[in-house]
N, C-alpha and C positions, 0 to 999 in steps of 0.2 A: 504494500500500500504506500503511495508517496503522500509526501510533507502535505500537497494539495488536497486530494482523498481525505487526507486523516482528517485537516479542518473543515472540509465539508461536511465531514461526520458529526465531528462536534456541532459546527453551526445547528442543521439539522437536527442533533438531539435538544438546541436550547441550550447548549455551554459557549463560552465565548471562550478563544482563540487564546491560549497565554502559552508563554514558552515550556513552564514547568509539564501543563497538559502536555504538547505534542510529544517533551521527553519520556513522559510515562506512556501514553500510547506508542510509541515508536519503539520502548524496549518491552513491552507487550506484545507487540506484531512481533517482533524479529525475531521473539523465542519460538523453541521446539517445543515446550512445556511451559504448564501453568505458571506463572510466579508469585510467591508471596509480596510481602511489602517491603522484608528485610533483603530479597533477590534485587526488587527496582533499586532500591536504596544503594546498593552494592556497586548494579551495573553506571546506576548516574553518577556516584562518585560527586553527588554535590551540583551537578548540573540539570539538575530540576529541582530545585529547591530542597529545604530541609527536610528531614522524615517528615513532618505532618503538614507540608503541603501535599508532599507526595502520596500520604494518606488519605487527605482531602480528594485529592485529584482520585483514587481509586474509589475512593466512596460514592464519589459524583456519576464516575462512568458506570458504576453498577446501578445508579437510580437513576440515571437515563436511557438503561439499556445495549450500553455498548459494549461493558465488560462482564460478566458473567462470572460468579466464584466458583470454580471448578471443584473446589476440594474445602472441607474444612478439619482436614486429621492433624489434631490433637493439640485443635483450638485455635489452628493457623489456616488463616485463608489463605487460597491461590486462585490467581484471576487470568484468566483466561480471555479472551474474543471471541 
């Protein structure tokens, strides 16, 4: 999915367009597997803002529909597309 795609998605669900979102969506898509929050965190290295943006950010896409919690074993969610 490219940079364009992703933000039409967003627009589409009712979120607006921030950098921290595209970074979490973007390392969402790119996995082989679901990821927790502690994985995003990992993979951004700080370039999508601090854990509880990027928190925020996965809460958001799961109550708009975009991201889906694949897993919740043993009390840790992984979010999926």
């Amino acid at each position: 999915m490219t940079k364009d795609e992703i933000k039409q998605r967003l627009r589409e669900s009712g979120l607006r367009v921030t950098i921290p979102r595209l970074a979490v969506m973007r390392s969402i898509i790119s996995a082989n597997r679901p990821l927790s929050h502690a994985d995003v965190v990992g993979i951004l290295d700080g370039d999508g803002g601090d854990q509880a943006t990027i928190y925020r950010c996965l809460v958001a896409f799961v109550n708009a529909g975009i991201l889906r919690i694949a897993s919740k074993a043993n009390g840790i969610a992984r979010y999926e597309v």
